[in-house]
C-alpha positions in Angstrom: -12.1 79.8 -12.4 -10.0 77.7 -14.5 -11.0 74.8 -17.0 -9.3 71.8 -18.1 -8.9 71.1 -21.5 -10.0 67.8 -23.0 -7.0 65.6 -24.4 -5.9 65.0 -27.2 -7.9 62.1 -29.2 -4.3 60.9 -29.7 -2.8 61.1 -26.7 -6.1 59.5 -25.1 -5.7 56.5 -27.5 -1.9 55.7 -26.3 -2.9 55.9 -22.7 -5.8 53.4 -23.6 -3.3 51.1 -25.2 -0.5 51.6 -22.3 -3.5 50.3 -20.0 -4.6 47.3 -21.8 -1.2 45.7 -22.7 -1.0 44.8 -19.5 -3.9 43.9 -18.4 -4.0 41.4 -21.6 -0.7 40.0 -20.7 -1.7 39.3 -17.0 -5.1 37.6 -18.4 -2.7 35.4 -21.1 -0.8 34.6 -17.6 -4.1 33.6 -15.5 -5.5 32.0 -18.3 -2.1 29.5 -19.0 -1.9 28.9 -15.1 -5.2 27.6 -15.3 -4.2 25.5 -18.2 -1.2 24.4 -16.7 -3.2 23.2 -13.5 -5.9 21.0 -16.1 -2.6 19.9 -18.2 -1.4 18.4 -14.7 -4.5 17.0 -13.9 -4.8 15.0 -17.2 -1.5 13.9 -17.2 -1.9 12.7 -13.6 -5.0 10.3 -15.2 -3.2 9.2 -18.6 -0.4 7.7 -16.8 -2.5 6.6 -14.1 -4.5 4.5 -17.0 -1.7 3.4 -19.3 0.1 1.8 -16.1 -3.1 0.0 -14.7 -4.6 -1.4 -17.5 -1.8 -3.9 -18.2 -2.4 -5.0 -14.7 -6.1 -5.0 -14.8 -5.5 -7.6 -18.3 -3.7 -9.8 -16.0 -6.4 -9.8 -13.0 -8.0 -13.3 -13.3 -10.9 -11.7 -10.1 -13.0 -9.3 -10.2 -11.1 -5.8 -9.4 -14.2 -4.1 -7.5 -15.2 -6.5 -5.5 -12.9 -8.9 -4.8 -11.3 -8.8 -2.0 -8.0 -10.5 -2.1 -4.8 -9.1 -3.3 -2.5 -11.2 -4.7 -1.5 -9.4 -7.4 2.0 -11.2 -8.3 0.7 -15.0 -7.7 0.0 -16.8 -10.7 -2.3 -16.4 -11.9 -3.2 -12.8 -10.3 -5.9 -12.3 -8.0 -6.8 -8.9 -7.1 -9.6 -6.3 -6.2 -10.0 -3.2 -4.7 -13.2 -4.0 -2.7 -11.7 -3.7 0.8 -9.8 -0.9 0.0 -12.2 1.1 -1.2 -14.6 0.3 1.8 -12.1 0.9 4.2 -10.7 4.1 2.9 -14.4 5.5 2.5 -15.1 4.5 5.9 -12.4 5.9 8.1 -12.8 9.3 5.9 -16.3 9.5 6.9 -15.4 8.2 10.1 -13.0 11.7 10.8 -15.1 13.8 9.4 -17.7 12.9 11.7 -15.6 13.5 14.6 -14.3 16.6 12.9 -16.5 18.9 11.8 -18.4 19.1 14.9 -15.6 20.1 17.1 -13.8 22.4 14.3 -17.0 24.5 14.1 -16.5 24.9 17.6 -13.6 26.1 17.7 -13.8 28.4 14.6 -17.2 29.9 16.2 -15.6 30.6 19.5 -12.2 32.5 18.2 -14.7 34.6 15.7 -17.1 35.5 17.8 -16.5 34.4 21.9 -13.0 34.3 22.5 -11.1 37.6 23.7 -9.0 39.4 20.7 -5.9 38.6 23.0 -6.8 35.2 23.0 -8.3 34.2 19.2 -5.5 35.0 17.7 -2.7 33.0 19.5 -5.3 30.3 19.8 -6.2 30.1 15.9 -2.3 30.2 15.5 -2.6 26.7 17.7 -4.9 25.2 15.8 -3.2 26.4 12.4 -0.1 24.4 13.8 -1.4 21.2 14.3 -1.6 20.9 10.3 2.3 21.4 10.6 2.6 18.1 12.4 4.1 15.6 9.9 1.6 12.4 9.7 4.3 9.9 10.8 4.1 12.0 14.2 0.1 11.3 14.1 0.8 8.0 13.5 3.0 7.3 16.5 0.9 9.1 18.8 -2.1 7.4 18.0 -0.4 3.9 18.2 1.4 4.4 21.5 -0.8 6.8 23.4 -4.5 6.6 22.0 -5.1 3.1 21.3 -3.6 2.2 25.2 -5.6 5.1 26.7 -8.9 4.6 24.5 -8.7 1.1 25.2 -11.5 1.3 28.3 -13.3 3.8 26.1 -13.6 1.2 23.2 -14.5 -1.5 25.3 -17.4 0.4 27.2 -19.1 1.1 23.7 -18.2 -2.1 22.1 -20.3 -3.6 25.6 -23.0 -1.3 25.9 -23.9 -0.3 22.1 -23.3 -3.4 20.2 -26.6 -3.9 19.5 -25.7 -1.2 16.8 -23.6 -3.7 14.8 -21.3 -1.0 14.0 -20.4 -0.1 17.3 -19.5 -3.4 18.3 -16.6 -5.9 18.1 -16.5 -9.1 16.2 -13.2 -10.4 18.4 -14.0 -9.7 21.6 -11.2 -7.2 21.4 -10.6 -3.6 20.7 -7.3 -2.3 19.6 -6.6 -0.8 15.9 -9.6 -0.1 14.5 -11.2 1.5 11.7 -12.2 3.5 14.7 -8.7 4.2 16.2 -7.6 4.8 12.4 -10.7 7.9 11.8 -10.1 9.6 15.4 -6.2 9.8 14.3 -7.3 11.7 11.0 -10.0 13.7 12.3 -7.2 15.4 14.6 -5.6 15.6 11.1 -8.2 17.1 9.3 -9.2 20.1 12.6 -6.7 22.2 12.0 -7.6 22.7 8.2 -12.1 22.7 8.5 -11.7 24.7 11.9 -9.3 27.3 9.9 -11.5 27.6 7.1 -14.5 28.0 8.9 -13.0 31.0 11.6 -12.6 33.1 8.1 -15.8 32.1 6.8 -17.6 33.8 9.6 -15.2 36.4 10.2 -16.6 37.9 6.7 -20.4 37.7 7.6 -21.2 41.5 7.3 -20.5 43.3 10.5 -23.8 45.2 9.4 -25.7 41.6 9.1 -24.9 40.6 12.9 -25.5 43.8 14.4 -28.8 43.6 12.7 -29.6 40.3 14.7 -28.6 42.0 17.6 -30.5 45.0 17.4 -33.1 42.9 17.1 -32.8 41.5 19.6 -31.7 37.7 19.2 -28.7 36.6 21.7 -25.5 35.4 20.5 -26.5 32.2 19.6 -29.5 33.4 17.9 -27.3 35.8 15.8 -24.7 32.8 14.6 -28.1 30.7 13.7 -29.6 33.1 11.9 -27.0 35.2 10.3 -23.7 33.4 10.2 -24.2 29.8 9.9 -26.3 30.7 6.7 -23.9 32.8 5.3 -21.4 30.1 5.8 -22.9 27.1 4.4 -20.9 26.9 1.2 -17.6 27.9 2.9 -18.7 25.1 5.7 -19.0 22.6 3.3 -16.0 23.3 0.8 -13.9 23.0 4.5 -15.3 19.8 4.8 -14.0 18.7 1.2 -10.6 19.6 1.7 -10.9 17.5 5.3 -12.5 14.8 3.2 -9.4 14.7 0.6 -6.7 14.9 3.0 -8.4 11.9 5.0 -9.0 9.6 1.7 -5.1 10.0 0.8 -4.0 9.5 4.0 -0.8 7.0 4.1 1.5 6.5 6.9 -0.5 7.4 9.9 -3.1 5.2 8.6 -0.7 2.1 8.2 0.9 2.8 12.0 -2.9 3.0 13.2 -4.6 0.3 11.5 -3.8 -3.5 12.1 -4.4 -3.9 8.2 -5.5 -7.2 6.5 -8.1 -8.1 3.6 -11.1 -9.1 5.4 -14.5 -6.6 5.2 -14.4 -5.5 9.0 -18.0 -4.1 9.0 -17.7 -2.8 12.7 -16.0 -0.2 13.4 -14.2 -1.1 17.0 -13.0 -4.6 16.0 -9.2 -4.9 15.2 -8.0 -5.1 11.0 -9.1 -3.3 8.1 -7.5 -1.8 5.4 -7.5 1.4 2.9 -5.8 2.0 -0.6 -3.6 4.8 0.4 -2.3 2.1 3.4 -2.0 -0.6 1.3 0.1 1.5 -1.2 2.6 2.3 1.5 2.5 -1.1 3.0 3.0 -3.0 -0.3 4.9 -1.0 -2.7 8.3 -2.0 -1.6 7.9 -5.7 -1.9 5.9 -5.6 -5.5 6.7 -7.2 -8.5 5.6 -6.0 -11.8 1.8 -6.6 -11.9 2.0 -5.8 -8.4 2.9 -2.3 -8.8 0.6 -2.1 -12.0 -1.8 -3.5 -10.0 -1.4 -0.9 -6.8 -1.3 2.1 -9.7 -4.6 0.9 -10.2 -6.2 1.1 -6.9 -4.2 4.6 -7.3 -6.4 5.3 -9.9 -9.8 4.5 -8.0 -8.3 6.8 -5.1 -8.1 9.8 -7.9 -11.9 9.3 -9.3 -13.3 8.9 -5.9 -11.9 12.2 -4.6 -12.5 13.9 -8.3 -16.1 13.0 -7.7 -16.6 13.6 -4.4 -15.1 17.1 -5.1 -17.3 17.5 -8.1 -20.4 16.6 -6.2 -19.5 19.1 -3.0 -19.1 21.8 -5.5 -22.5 21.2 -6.9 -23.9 21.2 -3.2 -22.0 24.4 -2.0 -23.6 25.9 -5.3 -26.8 25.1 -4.3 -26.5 26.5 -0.5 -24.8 29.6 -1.6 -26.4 32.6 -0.5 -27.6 35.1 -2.9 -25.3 37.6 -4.4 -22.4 35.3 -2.9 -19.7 34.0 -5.9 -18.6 30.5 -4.9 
């Protein structure tokens, strides 16, 4: 029987020290990337500000709830009423649509489809966020709004009595609701990928407990999986949200944009800030530009708070010993 000798108090000390040099260089490195990433941020918002105020000194309207934008007349008129409204709409709109079918698919390659068919199929999915958004755009322009046409016209007939399903032309064509089915197929691929690794990491051990007891598939993604998912579910649903609010070019093919308030969702016009950025940009004069930085600078907040406030609720719905 042999026995090991203890080491050295000195030689222990230098193998201490060889062990934390790096680890406190690669915190110094984590710590400055997140740095770097709040530097970017605030830089973003300070010359976000310091280009839309001289605008916003020049605006003879009301910039929240006017809804004319005639930024380079004299004197300006302006407001990001519209905008706002429209962008919030047609988010909310495609996620909607979304969500629902993404969950879908994202439950049925984790837990129904056969392992020779989830993977190519999440592959499939994972490609459609490969499709540039001028691709989106076309598609939705020459083959949806023809082919939806009927579609639009049935619900605009039968479910008007809604006010928001209904028309106020007569007429369907590029819609608010044309604009959010073209980014909900935008925003699938990235809520359905999202959520198919979500509930791949539910514990095997936590499903086969459903099972044993005796619940049936659906039972077992009820019980077990969708709760475990909740906060993944919804920060999926964020990102979705994001990418629809900034939006630009497939929005400004789809939408037959003007300045009006279109409150129903199948009647023709609309417009959002992200469109009317890409629309306007080119032909702006000096308070115009200042003036579309500004409606830039709406975008940011919105998005900054309605990240901040599906943090908080992903908090609140995470499970117990889960780190969000």
């Amino acid at each position: 029987m042999t026995s090991t000798a203890p080491a050295a108090p000195g030689r222990s000390r230098l193998l201490q020290e060889r062990r934390t040099v790096p680890d406190r260089g690669f915190r110094v490195l984590v710590i400055a990337a997140a740095y770097v990433v709040l530097a970017i941020l605030a830089g973003i918002a300070i010359f976000l500000v310091l280009k839309a105020v001289p605008a916003l000194h020049k605006d003879t309207a009301n910039f929240f709830t006017t809804f004319a934008w005639n930024p380079d007349n004299t004197p300006a008129q302006f407001g990001i009423g519209v905008l706002a409204y429209g962008t919030l709409v047609t988010a909310l709109l495609a996620l909607v649509i979304a969500i629902p079918v993404a969950l879908g698919v994202a439950l049925f390659i984790a837990y129904y489809a056969p392992r020779a068919l989830a993977q190519p199929l999440g592959y499939l999915v994972d490609l459609l966020a490969a499709v540039p958004s001028i691709v989106y755009g076309f598609w939705g322009l020459l083959f949806l709004r023809p082919y939806s046409a009927g579609l639009q016209t049935w619900v605009a007939r039968y479910f008007s009595w809604t006010h928001v399903l209904g028309t106020s032309t007569g007429t369907v064509g590029q819609s608010f609701f044309l604009a959010g089915t073209v980014l909900a197929v935008m925003i699938l691929p990235i809520v359905a990928a999202i959520s198919r690794e979500i509930f791949l990491q539910v514990p095997q051990t936590q499903r086969e407990a459903a099972l044993a007891l005796g619940a049936t598939k659906w039972e077992m993604i009820k019980w077990s999986a969708l709760p475990y998912a909740r906060s993944g579910i919804a920060s999926a649903a964020v990102l979705g949200f994001g990418r629809a609010l900034g939006e630009t070019i497939a929005v400004a093919i789809v939408l037959s944009t003007n300045y009006e308030l279109v409150s129903k969702l199948l009647s023709p016009g609309g417009n959002t800030i992200a469109a009317n950025i890409a629309l306007t940009y080119s032909d702006a004069g000096q308070v115009g530009t200042g003036a579309l930085i500004a409606s830039g600078l709406v975008l940011f907040v919105i998005t900054l708070v309605v990240n901040l406030v599906a943090r908080a609720i992903a908090r609140q719905s995470t499970p117990a010993g889960s780190v969000v």
